[in-house]
C-alpha positions in Angstrom: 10.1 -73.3 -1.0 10.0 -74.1 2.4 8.1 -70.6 3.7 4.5 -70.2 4.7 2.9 -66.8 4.0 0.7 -65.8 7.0 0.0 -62.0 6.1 0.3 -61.0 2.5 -0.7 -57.4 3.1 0.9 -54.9 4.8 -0.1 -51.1 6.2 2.0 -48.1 6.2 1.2 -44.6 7.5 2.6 -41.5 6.0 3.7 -39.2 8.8 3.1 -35.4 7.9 6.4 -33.9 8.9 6.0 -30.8 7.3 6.1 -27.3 9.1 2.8 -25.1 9.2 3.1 -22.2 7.2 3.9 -18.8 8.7 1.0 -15.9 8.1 1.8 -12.0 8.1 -0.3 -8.9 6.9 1.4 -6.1 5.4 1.0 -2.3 6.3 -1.1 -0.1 3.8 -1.2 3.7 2.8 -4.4 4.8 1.0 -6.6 8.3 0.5 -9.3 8.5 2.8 -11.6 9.7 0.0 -13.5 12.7 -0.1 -17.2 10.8 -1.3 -20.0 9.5 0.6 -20.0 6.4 1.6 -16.7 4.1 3.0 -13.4 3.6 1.4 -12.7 -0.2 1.7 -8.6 -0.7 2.8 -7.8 -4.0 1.9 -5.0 -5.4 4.3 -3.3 -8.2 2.2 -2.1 -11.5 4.4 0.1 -13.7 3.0 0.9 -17.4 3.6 4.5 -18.6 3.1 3.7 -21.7 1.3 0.5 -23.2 0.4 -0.8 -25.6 2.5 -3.2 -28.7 2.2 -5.8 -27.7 5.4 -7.5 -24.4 6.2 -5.1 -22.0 7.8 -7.5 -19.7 10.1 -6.7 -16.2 11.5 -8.2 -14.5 14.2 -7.6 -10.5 13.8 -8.9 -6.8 15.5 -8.7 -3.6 14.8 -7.1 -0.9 16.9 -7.3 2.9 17.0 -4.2 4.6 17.0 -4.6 8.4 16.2 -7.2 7.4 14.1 -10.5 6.4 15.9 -13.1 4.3 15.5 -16.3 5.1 14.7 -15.0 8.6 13.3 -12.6 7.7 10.9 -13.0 4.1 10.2 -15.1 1.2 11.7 -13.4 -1.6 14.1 -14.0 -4.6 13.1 -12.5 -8.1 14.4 -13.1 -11.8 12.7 -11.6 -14.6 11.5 -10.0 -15.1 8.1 -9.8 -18.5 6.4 -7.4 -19.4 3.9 -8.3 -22.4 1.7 -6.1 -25.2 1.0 -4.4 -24.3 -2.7 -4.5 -20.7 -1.6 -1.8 -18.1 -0.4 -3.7 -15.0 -0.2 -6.5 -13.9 2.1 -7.6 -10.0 2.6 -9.2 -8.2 5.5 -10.9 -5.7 4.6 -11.7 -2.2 6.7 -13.8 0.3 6.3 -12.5 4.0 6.6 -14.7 7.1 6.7 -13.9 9.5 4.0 -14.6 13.2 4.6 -13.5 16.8 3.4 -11.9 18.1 6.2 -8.2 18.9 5.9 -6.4 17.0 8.8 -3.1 15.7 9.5 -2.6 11.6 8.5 -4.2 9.2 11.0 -3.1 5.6 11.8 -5.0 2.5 13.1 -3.8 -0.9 13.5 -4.6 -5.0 12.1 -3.8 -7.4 14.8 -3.6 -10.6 14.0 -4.2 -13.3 17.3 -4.4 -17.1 17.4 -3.9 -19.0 14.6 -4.3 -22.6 13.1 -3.1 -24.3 10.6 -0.3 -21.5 9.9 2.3 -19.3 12.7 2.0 -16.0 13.0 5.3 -14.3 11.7 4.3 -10.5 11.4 1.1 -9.9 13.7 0.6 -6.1 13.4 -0.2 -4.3 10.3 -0.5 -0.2 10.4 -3.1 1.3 8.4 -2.6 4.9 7.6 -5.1 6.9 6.3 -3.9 9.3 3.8 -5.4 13.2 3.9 -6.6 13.8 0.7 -8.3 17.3 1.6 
């Protein structure tokens, strides 16, 4: 042939096109408990879809007419989910007592997030009377 080969290799890049995955939590009921010590509510938050890089949370608590200290301890942080994962959990404490009292709320905000969108931000807690 009449051709001369100059560059025999050649380089592609893989653009990833593919939209983050959205994040909520979900709203919980539980008993307060009645025994010493705290009574761990575990707020689930769910990614859509998996995704192949950390997707990071930032969340807070918020009284609403339950308040913290009294009746559970505010917390804030930031949850991780792993790549290959679709679940994290925040997890609050809440102040178990005997006292006979009405049901008492408080709230998991989520803020910024990376890696994911934020499709359901607020999560209510409410803290079942078990007296």
């Amino acid at each position: 042939m009449n051709a001369v080969l100059r560059h025999n290799v050649g380089a592609g890049t893989i653009v990833n096109d593919d939209a983050a995955p959205t994040v909520s939590i979900a709203d919980l009921a539980r008993a307060e408990g009645s025994r010493v010590g705290p009574t761990p509510f575990r707020m689930v938050v769910p990614l859509s879809s998996m995704s192949g890089a950390d997707a990071k949370v930032s969340w807070s608590t918020a009284n609403g007419s339950a308040i913290a200290p009294g009746d559970y301890a505010a917390r804030s942080g930031t949850l991780t989910i792993k790549p290959g994962h679709k679940t994290g959990i925040i997890i609050v404490n809440v102040v178990g007592d005997t006292a006979p009292e009405p049901n008492e709320t408080f709230s998991v905000v989520l803020g910024s997030a990376t890696g994911a969108t934020i499709a359901d931000g607020v999560a209510q807690a409410t803290i079942l009377n078990d007296d």
